[in-house]
BASE-730131 format. One record per residue (C-alpha): residue number from 1; y, x, z. Coordinates in steps of 0.001 Angstrom, whole numbers, always signed. Each point is the difference from the previous one (the first is absolute). Layout:
num = NUM, y = Y, x = X, z = Z
...
***
This chain:
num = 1, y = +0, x = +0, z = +0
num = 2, y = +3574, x = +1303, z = -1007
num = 3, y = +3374, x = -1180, z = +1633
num = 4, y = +3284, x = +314, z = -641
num = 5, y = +2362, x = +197, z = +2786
num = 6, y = -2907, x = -1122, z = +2163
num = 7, y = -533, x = -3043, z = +2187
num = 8, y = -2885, x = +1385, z = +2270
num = 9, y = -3805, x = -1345, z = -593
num = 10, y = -2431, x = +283, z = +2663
num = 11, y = -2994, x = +1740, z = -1433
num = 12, y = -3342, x = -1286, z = -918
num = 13, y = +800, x = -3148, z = +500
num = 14, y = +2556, x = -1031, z = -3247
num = 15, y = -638, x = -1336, z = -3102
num = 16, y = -2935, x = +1803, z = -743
num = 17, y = -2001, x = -2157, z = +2191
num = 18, y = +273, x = -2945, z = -2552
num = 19, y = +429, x = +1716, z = -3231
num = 20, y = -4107, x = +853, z = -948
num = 21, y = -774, x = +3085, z = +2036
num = 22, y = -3450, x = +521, z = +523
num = 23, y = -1310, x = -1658, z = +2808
num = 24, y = -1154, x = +3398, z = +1927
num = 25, y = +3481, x = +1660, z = -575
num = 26, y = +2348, x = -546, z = +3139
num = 27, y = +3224, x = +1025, z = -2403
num = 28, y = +2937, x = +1281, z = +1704
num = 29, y = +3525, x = -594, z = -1285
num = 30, y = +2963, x = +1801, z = +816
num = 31, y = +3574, x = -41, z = -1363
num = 32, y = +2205, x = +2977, z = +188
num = 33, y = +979, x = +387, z = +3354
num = 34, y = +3761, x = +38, z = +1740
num = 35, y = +2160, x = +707, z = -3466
num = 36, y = +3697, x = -557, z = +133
num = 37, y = +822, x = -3682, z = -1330
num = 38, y = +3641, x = -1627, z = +427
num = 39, y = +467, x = -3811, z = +316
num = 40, y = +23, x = -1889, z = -3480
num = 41, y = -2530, x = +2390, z = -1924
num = 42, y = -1941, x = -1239, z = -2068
num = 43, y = -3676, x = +1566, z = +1153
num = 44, y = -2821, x = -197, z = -2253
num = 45, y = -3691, x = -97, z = +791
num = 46, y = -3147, x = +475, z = -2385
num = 47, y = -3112, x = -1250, z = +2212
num = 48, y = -2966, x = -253, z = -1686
num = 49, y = +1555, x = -51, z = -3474
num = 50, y = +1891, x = -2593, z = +1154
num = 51, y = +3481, x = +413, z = -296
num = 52, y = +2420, x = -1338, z = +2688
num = 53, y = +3681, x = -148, z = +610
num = 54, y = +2254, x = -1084, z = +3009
num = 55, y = +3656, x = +1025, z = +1256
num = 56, y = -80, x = +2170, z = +3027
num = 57, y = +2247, x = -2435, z = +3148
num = 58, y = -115, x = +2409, z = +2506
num = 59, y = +2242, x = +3010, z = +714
num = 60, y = -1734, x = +2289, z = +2073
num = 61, y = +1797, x = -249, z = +2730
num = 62, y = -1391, x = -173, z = +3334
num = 63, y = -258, x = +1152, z = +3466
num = 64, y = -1779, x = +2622, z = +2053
num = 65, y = -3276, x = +1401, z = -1579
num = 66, y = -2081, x = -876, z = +3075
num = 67, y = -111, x = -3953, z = +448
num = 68, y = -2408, x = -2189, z = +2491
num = 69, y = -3042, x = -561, z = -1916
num = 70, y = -273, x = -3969, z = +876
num = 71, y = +2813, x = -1859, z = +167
num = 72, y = +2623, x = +1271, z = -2196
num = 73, y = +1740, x = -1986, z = -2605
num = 74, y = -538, x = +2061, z = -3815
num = 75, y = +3106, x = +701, z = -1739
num = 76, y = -1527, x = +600, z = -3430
num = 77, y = -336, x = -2728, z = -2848
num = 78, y = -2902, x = +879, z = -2067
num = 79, y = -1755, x = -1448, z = -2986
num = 80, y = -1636, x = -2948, z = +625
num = 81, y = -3280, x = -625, z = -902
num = 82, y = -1157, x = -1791, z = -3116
num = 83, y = -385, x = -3708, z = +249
num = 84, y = -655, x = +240, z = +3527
num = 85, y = -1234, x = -3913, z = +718
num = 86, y = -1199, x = -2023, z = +3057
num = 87, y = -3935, x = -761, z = -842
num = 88, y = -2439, x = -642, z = +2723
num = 89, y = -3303, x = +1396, z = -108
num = 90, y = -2240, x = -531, z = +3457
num = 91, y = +317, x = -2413, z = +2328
num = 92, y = +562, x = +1924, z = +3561
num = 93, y = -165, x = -1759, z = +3811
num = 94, y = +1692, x = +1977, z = +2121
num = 95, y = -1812, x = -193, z = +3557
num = 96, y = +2288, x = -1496, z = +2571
num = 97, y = -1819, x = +2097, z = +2348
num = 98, y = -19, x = +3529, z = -738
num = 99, y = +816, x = +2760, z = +2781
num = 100, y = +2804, x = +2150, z = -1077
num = 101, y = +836, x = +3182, z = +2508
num = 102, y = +2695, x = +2672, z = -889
num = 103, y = -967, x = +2800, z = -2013
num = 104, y = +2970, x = +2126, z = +2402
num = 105, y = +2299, x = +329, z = +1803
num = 106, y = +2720, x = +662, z = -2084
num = 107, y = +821, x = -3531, z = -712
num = 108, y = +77, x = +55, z = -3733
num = 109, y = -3847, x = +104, z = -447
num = 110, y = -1631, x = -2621, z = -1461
num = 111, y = -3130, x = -2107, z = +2173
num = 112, y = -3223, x = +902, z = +41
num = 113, y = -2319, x = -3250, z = -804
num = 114, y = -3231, x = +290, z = +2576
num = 115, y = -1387, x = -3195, z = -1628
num = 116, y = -968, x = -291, z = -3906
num = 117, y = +3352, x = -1730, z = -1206
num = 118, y = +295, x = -1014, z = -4009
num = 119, y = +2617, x = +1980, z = -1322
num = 120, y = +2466, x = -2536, z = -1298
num = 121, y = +821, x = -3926, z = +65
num = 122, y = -389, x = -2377, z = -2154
num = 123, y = +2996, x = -1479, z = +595
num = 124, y = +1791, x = +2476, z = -2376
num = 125, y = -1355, x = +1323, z = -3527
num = 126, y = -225, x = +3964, z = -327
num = 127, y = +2218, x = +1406, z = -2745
num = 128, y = -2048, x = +1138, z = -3229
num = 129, y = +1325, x = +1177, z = -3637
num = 130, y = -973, x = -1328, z = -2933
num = 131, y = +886, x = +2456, z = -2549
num = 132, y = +109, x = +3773, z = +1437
num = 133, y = +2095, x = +2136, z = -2306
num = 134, y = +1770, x = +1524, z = +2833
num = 135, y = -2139, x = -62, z = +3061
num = 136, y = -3574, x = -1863, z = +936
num = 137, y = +1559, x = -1862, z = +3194
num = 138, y = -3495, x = -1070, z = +1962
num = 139, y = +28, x = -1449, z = +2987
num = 140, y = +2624, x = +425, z = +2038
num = 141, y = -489, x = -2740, z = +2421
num = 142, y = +1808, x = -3287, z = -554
num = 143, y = +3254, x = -1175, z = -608
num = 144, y = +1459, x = -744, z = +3763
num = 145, y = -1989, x = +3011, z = +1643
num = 146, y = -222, x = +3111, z = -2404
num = 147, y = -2509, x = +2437, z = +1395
num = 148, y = -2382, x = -2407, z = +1547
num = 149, y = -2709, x = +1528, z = -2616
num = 150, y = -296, x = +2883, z = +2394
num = 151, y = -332, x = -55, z = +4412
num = 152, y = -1068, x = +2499, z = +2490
num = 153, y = -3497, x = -1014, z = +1636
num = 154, y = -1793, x = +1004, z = +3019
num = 155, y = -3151, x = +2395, z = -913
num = 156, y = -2128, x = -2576, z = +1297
num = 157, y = +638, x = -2513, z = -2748
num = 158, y = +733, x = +2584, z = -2730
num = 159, y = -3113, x = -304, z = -1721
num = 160, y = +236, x = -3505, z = -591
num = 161, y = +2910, x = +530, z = -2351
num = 162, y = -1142, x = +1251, z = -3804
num = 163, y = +2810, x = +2400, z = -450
num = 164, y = +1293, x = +2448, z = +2976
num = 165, y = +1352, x = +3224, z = +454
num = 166, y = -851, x = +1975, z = +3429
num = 167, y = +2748, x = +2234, z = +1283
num = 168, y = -1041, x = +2659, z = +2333
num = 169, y = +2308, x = +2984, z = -147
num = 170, y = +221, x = +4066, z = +1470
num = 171, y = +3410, x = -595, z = +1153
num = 172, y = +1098, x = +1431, z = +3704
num = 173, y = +3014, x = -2671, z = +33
num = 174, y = +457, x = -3372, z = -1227
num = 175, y = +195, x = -552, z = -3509
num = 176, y = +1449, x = -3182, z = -1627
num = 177, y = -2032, x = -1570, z = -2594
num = 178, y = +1421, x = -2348, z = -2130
num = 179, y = -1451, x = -2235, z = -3290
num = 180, y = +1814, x = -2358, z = -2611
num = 181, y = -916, x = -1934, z = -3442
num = 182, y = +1349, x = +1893, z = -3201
num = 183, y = +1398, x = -3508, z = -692
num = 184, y = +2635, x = -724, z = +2569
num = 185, y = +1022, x = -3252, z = +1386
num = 186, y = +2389, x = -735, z = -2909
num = 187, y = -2420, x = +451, z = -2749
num = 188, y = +1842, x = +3501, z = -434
num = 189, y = -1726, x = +3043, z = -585
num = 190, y = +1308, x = +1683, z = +3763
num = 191, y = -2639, x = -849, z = +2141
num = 192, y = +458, x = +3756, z = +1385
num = 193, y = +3778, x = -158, z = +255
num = 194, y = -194, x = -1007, z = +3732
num = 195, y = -2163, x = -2955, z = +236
num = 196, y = -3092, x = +45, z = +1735
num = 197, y = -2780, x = -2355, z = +204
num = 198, y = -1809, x = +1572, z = +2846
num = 199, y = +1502, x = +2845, z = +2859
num = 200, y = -1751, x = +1860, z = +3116
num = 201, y = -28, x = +3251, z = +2007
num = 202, y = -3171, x = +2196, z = +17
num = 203, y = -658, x = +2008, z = +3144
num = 204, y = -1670, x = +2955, z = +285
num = 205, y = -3611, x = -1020, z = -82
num = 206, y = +558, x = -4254, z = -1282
num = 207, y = -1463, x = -1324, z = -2675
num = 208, y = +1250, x = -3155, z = -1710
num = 209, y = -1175, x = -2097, z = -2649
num = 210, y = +1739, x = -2179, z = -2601
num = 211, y = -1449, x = -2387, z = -2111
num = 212, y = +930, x = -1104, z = -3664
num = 213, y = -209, x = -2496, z = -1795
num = 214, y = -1508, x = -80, z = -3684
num = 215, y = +2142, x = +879, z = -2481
num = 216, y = +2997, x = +1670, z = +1803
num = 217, y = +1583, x = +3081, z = -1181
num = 218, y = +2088, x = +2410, z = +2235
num = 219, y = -72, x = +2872, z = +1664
num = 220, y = +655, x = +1568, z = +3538
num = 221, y = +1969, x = +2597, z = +1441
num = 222, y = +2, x = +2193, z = +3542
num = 223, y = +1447, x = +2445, z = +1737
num = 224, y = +726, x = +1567, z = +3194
num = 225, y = +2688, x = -2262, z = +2416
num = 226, y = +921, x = -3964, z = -154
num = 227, y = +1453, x = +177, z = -3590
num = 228, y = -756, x = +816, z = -3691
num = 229, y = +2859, x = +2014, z = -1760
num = 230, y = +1615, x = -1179, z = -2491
num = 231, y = +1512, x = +1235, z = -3341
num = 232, y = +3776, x = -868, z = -1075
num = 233, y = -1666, x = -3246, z = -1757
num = 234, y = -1721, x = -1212, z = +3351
num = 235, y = -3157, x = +755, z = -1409
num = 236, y = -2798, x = +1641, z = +2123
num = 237, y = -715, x = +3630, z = -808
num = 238, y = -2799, x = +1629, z = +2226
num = 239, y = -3859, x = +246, z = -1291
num = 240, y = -1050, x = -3274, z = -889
num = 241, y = -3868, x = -1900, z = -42
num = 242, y = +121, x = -2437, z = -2655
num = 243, y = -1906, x = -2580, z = -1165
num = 244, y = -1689, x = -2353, z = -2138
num = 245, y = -1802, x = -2917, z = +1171
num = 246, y = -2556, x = -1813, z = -1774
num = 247, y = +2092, x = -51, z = -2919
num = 248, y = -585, x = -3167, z = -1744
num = 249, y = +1761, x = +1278, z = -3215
num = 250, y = -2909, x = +2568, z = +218
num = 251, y = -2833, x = -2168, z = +617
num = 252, y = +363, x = +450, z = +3484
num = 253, y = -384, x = +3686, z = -538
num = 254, y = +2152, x = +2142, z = +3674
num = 255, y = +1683, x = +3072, z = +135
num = 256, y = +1687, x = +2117, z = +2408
num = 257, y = +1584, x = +4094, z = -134
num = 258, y = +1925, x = +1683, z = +2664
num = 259, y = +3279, x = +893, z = -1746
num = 260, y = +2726, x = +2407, z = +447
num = 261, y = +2446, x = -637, z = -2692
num = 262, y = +2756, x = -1883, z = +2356
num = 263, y = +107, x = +3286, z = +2278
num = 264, y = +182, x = +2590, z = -2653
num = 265, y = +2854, x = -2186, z = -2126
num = 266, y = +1869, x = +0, z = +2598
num = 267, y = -196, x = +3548, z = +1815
num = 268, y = -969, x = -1562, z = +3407
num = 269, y = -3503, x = +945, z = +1749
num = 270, y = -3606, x = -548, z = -1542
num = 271, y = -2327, x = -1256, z = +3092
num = 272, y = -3577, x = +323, z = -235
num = 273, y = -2078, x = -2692, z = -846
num = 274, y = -3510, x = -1045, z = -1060
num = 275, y = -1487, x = -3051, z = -1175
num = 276, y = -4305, x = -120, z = -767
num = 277, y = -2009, x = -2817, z = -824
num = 278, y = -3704, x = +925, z = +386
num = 279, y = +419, x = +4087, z = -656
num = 280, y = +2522, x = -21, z = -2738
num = 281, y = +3580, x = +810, z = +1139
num = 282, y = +3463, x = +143, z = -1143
num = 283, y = +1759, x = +2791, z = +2060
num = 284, y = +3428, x = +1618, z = +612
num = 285, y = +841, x = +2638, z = +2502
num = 286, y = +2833, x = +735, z = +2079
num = 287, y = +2404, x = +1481, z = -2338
num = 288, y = -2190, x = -444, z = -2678
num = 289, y = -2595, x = +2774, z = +1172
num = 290, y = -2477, x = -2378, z = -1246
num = 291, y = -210, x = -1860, z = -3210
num = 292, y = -3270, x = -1766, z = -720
num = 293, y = -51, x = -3506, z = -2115
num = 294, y = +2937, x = -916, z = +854
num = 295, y = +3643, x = -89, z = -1710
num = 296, y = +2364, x = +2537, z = +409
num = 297, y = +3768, x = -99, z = -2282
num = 298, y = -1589, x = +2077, z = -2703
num = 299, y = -2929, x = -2058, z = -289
num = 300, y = +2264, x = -3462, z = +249
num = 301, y = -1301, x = -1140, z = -3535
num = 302, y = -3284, x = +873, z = +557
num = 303, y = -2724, x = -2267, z = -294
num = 304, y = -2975, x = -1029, z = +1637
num = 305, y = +138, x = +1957, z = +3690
num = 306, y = -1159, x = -1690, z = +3387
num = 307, y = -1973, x = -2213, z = +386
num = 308, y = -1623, x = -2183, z = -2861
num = 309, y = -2376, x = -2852, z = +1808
num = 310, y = -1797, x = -2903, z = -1430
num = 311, y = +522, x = -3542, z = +610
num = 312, y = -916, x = -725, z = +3513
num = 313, y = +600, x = +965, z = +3655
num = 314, y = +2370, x = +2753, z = +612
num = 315, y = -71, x = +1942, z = +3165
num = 316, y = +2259, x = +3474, z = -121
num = 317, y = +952, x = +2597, z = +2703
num = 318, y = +3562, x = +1289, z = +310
num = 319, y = +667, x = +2902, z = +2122
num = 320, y = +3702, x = +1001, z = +764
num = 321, y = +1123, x = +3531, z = +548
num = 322, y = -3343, x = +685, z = -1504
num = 323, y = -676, x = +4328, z = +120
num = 324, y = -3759, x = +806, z = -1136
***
């Protein structure tokens, strides 16, 4: 994929998932990352051998580079994503009487369900596009409550969930650990420019699950501290685990890669991270003293790293601060 004057894509997960890949590829997309752009260009994006056009709205003007990872308002308009409509697709009951607990103390974390609990309601219809030139959207949860495709769960109840991540880490000190849809609640393509679907605090030693629902697309991001840094756009640039649910565009096909192309774009730190399903991996190092499967700038239009898993249950293991 080639951009001009970029609007940043979150990789793997763009319009290569509905544009004929091969059902075993888990493609990653990237545009070109952080170039200069001034309000009213026109910027220019060939995806796919599609070719798309939009005026950039937003000046580049923001605040500090380090923002709170939860609740911040974005201050970039982005490109929206094609033809995103309401369409509902399961019927969900939410149960009325599911234990949540906090996830931390910090008070921004998100609660940890100790019951099975259906991921959204069907009161409101999750958001779905119905012609993907720009960006597959997936699930993103519904229309009132964007995220609800994606909760933290006790360990107890994690298996009875068909996609989950386990995060177990090496840190010494808390590390915040934070995950979002590509999509973001506007049907823009920002879901990383400070929103975030779920939030918690690993401790030396914790382990927390999170549970997915099929077809959601996103990624996560951690580091040491209560917040994720940000670059001048709001968006978050530490090592990121991304992923690919159950990808109905894909027959149903999941994919996931550890990625460190945020980071390096920006200068700021590259954590280590790993992320196996069964005994392949996708791993970066601290500093990048490790690359292994996994996507670092130079490799940002690379195709085909991570993980590539067949339709069915998805279990993977994330490990923070990861050092072999």
């Amino acid at each position: 994929m080639q951009l001009s004057k970029s609007v940043l894509l979150l990789t793997a997960l763009s319009a290569g998932t509905v544009s004929g890949r091969a059902a075993h590829k888990h493609k990653h997309r990237h545009a070109d990352l952080h170039e200069e752009r001034s309000l009213g260009d026109k910027v220019v994006a060939v995806i796919d051998g599609a070719t798309v056009t939009w005026e950039n709205t937003y000046s580049g003007e923001t605040g500090a580079p380090v923002a709170s990872s939860y609740t911040a308002t974005p201050t970039t308009t982005k490109v929206k994503a094609d033809d995103v409509k309401a369409s509902s697709t399961a019927t969900y009951s939410a149960s009325s009487s599911a234990a949540a607990t906090s996830a931390a103390s910090s008070g921004d974390s998100s609660p940890v369900y100790t019951e099975y609990t259906e991921f959204c309601s069907a009161a409101a219809k999750a958001k779905r596009a119905t012609a993907a030139q720009i960006a597959y959207t997936g699930n993103t949860g519904t229309s009132d409550d964007w995220g609800c495709n994606m909760q933290l769960v006790a360990a107890d109840i994690a298996d009875q969930y068909d996609y989950t991540i386990k995060v177990t880490g090496q840190n010494t000190e808390s590390w915040k650990f934070v995950c979002w849809n590509k999509i973001g609640p506007d049907g823009l393509i920002d879901g990383w420019y400070n929103h975030t679907a779920v939030s918690f605090d690993l401790a030396p030693g914790a382990t927390q699950y999170v549970a997915f629902q099929a077809n959601s697309q996103g990624a996560c991001a951690s580091q040491p501290g209560n917040e994720i840094e940000t670059d001048s756009y709001g968006g978050f640039v530490t090592t990121w685990f991304e992923f690919d649910f159950a990808n109905e565009s894909n027959d149903n096909w999941s994919g996931a890669d550890v990625s460190s192309i945020q980071a390096e774009a920006a200068g700021t730190s590259v954590y280590g991270m790993r992320a196996c399903s069964g005994d392949v991996c996708s791993t970066i190092g601290a500093d990048m003293s490790i690359l292994d499967n996994a996507f670092s700038n130079a490799l940002k239009l690379a195709d085909g790293l991570g993980l590539n898993l067949p339709a069915g249950p998805v279990s993977i293991d994330v490990v923070i601060d990861y050092s072999p």
